[in-house]
Backbone bond lengths (Angstrom), bond angles and torsions (degrees), N, CA, C in turn:
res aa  C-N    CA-C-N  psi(-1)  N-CA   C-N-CA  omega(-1)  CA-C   N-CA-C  phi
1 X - - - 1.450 - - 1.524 109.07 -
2 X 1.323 115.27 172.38 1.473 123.55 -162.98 1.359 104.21 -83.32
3 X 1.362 143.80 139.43 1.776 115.90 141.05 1.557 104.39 -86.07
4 X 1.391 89.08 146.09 1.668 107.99 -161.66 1.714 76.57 -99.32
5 X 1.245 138.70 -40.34 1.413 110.11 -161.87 1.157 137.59 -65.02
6 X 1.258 122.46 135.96 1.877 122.99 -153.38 1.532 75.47 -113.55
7 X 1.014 150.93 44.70 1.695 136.66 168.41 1.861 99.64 -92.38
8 X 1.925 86.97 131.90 2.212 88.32 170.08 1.657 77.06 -105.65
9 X 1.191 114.80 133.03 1.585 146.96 146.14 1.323 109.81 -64.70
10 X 1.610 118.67 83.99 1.674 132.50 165.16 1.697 106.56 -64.18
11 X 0.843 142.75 111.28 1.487 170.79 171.42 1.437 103.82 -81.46
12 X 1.584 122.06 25.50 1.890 119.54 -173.60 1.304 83.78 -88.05
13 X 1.309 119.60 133.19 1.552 120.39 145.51 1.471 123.35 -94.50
14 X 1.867 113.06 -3.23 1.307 128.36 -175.92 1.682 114.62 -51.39
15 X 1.485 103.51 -33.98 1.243 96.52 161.74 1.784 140.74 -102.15
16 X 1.840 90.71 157.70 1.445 86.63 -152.60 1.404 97.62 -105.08
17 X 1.476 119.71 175.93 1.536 118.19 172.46 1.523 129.75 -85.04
18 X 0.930 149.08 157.83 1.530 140.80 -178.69 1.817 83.56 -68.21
19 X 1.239 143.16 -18.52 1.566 114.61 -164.62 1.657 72.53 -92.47
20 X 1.079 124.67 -62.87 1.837 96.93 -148.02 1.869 109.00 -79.36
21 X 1.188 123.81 33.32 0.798 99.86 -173.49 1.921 85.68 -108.52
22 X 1.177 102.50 -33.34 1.556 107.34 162.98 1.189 114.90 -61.16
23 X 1.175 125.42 -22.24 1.813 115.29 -167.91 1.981 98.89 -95.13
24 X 1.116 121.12 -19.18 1.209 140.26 137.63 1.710 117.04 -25.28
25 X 1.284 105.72 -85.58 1.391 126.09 156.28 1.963 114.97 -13.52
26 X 1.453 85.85 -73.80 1.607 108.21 -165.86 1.467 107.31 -65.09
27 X 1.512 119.05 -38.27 1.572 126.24 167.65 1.619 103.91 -71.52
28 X 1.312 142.79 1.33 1.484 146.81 168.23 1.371 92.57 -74.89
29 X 1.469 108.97 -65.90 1.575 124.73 -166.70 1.561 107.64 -46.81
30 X 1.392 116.16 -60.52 1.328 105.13 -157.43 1.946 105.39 -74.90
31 X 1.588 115.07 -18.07 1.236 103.46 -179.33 2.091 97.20 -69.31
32 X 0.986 107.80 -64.82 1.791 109.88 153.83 2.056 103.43 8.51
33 X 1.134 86.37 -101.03 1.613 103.15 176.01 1.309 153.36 -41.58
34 X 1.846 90.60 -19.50 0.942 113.91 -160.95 1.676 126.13 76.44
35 X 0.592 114.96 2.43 1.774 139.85 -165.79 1.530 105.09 77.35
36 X 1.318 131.69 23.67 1.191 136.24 -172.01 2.362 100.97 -75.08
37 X 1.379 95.86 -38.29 1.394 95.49 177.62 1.336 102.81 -146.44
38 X 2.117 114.34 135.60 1.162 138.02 -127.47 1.629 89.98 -125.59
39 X 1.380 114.67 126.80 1.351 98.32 138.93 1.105 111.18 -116.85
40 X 1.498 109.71 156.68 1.412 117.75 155.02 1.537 129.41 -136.09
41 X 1.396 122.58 -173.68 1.661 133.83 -158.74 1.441 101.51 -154.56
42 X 1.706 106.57 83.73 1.151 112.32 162.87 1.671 128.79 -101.22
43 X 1.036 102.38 169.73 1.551 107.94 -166.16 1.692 93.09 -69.61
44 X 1.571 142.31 156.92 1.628 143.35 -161.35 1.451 85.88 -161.09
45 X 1.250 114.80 128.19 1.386 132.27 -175.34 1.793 111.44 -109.27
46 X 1.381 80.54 -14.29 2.015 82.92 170.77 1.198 129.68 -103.00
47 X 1.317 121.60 -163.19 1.756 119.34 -173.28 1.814 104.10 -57.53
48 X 1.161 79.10 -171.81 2.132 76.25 -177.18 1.693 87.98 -147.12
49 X 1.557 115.92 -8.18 1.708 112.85 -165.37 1.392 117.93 -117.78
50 X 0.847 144.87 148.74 1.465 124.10 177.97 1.779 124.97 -66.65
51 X 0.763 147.74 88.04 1.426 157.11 -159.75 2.036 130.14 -97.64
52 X 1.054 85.52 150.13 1.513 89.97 179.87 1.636 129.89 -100.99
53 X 0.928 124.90 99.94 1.805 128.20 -157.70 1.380 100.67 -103.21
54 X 1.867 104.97 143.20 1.894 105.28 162.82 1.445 104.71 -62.71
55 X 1.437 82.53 159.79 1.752 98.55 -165.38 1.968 97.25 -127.72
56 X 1.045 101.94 34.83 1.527 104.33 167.25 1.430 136.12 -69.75
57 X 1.445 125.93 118.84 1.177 101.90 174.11 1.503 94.92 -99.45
58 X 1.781 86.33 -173.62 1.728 90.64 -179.95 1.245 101.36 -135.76
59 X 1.888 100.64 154.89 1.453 117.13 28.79 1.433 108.41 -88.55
60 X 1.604 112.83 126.73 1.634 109.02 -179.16 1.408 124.99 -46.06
61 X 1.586 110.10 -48.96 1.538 116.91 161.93 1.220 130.14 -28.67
62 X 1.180 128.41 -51.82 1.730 124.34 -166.15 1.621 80.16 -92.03
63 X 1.530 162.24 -105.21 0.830 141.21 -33.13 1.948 90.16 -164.73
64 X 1.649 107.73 -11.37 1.329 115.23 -179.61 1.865 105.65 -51.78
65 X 1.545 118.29 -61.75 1.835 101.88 176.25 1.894 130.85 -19.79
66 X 1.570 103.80 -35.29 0.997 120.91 -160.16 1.492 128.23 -93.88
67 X 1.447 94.85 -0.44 1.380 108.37 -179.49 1.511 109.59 -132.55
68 X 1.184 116.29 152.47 1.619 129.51 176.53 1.382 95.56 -62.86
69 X 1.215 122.61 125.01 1.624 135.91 157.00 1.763 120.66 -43.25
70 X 1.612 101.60 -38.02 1.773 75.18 168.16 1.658 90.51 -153.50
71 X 1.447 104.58 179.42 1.264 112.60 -179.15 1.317 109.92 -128.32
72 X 1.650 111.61 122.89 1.469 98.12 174.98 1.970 126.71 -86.19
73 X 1.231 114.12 167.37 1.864 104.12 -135.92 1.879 75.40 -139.43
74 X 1.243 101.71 93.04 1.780 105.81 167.82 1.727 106.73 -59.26
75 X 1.295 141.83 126.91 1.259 120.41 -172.38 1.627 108.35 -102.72
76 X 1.523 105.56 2.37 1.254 106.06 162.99 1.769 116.27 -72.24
77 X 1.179 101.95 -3.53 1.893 99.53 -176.53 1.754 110.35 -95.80
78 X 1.477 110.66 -4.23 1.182 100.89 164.50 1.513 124.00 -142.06
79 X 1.573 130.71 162.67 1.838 111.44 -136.32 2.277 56.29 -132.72
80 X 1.449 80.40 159.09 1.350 87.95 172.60 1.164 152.70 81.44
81 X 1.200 152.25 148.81 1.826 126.50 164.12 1.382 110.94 -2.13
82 X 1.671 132.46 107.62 1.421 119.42 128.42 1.505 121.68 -89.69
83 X 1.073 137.12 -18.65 1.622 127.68 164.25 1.262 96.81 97.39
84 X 1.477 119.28 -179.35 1.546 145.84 -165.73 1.385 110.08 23.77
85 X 1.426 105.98 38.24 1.675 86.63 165.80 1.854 93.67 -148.24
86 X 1.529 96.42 159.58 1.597 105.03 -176.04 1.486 122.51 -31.99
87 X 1.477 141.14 131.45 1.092 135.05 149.67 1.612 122.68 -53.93
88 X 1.063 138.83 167.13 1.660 145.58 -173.35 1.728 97.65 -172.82
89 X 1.186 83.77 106.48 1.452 89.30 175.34 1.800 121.11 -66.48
90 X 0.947 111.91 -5.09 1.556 126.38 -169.81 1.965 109.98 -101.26
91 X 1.465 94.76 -6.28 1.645 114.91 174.90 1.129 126.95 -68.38
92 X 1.846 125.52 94.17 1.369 91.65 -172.79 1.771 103.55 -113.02
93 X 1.383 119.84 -142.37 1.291 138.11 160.26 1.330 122.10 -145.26
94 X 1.343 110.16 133.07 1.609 98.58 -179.89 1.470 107.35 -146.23
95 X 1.628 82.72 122.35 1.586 112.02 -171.08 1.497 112.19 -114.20
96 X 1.656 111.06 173.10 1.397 125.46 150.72 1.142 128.59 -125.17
97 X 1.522 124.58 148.80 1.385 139.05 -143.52 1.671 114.47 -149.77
98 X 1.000 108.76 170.44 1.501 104.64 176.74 1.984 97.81 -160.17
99 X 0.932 107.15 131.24 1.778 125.77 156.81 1.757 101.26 -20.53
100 X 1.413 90.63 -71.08 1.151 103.61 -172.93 1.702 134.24 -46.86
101 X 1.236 109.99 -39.46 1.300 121.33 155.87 1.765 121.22 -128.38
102 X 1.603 76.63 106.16 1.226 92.38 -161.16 1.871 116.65 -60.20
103 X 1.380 101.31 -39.54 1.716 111.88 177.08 1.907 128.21 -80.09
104 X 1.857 106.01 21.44 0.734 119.99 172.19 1.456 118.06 -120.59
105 X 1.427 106.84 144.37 1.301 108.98 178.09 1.285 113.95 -154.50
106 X 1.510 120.27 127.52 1.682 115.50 -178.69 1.553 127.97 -116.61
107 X 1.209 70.82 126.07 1.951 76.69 -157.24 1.923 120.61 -77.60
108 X 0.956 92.03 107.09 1.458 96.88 179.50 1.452 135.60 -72.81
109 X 1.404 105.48 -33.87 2.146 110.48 157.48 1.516 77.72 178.16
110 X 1.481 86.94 167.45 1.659 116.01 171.07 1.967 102.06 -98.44
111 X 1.527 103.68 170.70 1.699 90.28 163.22 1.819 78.47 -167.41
112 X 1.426 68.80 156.68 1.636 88.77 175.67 1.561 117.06 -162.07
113 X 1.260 127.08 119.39 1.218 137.46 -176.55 1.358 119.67 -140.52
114 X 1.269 121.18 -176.30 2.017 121.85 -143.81 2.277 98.88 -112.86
115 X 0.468 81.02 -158.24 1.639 82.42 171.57 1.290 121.12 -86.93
116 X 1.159 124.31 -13.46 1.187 117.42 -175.77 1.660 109.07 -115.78
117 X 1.530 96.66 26.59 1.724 108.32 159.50 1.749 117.56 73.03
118 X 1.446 101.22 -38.14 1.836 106.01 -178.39 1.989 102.63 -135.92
119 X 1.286 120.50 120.31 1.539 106.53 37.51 1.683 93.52 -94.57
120 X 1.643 112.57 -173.82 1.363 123.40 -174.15 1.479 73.29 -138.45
121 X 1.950 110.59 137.20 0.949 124.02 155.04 1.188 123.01 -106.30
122 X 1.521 146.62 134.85 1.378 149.48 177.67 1.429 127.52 -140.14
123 X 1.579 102.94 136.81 1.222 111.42 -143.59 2.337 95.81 -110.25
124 X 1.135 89.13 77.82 1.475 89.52 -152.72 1.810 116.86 -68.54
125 X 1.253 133.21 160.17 1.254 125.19 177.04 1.106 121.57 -39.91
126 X 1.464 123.39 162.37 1.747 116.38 172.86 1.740 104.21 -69.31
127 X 0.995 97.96 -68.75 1.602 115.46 -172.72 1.745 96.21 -27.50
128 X 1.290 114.00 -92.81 1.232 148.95 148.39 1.584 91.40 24.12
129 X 1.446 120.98 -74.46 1.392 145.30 -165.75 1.297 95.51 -68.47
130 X 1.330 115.09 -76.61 1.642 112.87 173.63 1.702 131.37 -27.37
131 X 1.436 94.91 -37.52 1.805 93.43 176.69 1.461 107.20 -92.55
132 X 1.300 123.63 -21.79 1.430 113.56 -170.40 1.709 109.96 -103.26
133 X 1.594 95.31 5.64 1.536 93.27 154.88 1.969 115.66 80.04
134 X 2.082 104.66 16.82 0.828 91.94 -152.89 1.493 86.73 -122.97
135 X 1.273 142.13 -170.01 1.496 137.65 138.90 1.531 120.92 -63.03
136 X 1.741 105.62 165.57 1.330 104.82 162.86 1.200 129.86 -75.50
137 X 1.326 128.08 -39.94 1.489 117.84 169.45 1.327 98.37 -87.68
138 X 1.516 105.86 147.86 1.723 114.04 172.11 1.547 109.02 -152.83
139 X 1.214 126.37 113.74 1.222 124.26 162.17 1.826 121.25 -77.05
140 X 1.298 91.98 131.43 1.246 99.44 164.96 1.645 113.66 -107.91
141 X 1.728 103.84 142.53 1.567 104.63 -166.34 1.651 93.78 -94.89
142 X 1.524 130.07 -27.96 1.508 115.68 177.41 1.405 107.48 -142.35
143 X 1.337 101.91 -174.49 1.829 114.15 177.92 1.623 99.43 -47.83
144 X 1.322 111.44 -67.04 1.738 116.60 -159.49 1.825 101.31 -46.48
145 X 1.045 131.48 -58.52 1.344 146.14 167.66 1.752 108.79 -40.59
146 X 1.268 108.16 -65.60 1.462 106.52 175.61 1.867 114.02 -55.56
147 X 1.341 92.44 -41.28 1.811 86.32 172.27 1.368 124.62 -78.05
148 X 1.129 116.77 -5.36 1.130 126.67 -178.37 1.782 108.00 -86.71
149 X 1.171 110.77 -33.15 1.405 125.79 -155.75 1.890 100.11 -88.71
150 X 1.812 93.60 -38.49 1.527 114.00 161.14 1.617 118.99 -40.56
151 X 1.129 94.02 -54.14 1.554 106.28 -145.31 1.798 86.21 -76.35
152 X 1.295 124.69 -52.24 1.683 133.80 170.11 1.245 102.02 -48.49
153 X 0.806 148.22 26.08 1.386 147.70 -162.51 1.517 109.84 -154.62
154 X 0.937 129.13 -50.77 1.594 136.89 169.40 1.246 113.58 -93.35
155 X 1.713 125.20 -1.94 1.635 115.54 158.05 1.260 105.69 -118.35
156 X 1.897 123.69 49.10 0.926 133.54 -178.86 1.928 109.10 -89.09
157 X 1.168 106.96 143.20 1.958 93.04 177.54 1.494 90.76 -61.99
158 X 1.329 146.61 -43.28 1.331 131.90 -148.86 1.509 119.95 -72.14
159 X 1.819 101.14 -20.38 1.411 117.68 -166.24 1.706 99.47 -86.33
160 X 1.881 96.12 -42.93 1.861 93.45 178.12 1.316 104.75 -65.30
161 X 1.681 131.79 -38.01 1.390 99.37 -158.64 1.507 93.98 -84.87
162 X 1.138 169.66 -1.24 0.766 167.86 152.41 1.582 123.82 -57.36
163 X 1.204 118.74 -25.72 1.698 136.29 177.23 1.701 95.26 -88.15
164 X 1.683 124.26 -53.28 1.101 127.43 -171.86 1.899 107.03 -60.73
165 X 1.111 96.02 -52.59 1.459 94.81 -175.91 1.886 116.09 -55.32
166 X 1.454 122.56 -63.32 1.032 121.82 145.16 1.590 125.19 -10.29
167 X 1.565 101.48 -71.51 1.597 91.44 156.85 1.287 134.93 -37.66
168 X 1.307 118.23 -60.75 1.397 117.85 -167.62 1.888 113.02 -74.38
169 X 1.169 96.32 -24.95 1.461 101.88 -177.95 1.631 103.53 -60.09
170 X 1.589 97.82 -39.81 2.059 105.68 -176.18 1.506 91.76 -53.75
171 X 1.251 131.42 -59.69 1.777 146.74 -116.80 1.903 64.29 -66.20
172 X 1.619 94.51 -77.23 1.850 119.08 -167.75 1.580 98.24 -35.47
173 X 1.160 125.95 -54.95 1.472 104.94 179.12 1.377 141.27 -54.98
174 X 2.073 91.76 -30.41 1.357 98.25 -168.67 1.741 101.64 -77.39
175 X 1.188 113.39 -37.26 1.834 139.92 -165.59 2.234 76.17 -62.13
176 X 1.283 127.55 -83.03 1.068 118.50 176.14 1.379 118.34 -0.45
177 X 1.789 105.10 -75.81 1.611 120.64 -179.75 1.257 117.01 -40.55
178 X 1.270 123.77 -41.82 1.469 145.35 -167.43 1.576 119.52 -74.36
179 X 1.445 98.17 -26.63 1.325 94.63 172.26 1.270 112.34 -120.28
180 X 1.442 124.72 22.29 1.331 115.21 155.80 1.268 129.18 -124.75
C-alpha cells in the first residue's frame, strides 16, 4: 500500500518554548537574589482574561427575572485555580514569590500558546502594561517579539520594586531567625 504521508520531519531543536525561555529567566533571578526571591512558570488551568459568567442561582426557573444574567469576573482579583473553565495544557502563570512570605504571590502575566510555540498570547499585569506603554492582552507572532516583550517586562520599575522589596523582607526575616 501507498504512504499517503507528505510530512518533512524538521529535527531543529534551536527552538525554544515561551515556558523555558522564562524558566531561564527565573533561574537568572534566583542566582540574582541569592534564592532569596523566586520566580516561577507554572502550568494555570483557569481563565487568563477577564470574563463574564451566568449568575444563576437555583432553581434557575422560578427565580431567573430576578437576577442579573451575568457577572463580570476581573481575573486580576483572583491568583490561582478558578475552576469551571477548560484546561490547556500550554497555560501558564508567571509570578513572583519569596520563602519568606509564604501567602504572597505577584503575578506578572499569564501566557498561553498551541504546540507550535507562536503565536504566544499574554495576558500581562495592569501596572506592568501601564509603564511599558503597552496593552493587556498582547500577542506575540515569534520568539524575537516574545523576548523582546520579556525583557520590557522584567526591566520594568514595577517588576524591580517588587523583586527588591521581597528581597529585603527575606534579608529582615532571615536577620529575625538569627537573632533568635
Amino acid at each position: 500500500m501507498e504512504n499517503m504521508w507528505k510530512i518533512t520531519i524538521v529535527k531543529d531543536l534551536s527552538h525554544v518554548s515561551p515556558k523555558d525561555i522564562v524558566k531561564t529567566q527565573c533561574e537568572y533571578l534566583k542566582e540574582q537574589t541569592e534564592g532569596r526571591v523566586i520566580a516561577e512558570i507554572s502550568n494555570y488551568d483557569g481563565q487568563i482574561a477577564s470574563y463574564s459568567r451566568m449568575n444563576y442561582p437555583e432553581p434557575i426557573a422560578s427565580v431567573i427575572e430576578h437576577f442579573p444574567h451575568s457577572k463580570n469576573v476581573d481575573i486580576q482579583d483572583n491568583l490561582g485555580d478558578i475552576g469551571n473553565s477548560p484546561i490547556d495544557r500550554y497555560t501558564f502563570e508567571f509570578y513572583l514569590m519569596s520563602k519568606s512570605v509564604i501567602d504572597y504571590k505577584y503575578r506578572i502575566m499569564f501566557m498561553r500558546y498551541s504546540e507550535g510555540y507562536y503565536p504566544v498570547d499574554i495576558v500581562l499585569d495592569e501596572d506592568i502594561a501601564l509603564e511599558i506603554g503597552t496593552d493587556l492582552n498582547i500577542i506575540c507572532s515569534n520568539e524575537m517579539k516574545f523576548k523582546d516583550l520579556l525583557r520590557n517586562i522584567l526591566n520594568s520599575f514595577k517588576i524591580n520594586r517588587v523583586v527588591n522589596s521581597l528581597y529585603v523582607i527575606s534579608l529582615r526575616e532571615n536577620s529575625n531567625e538569627n537573632t533568635t
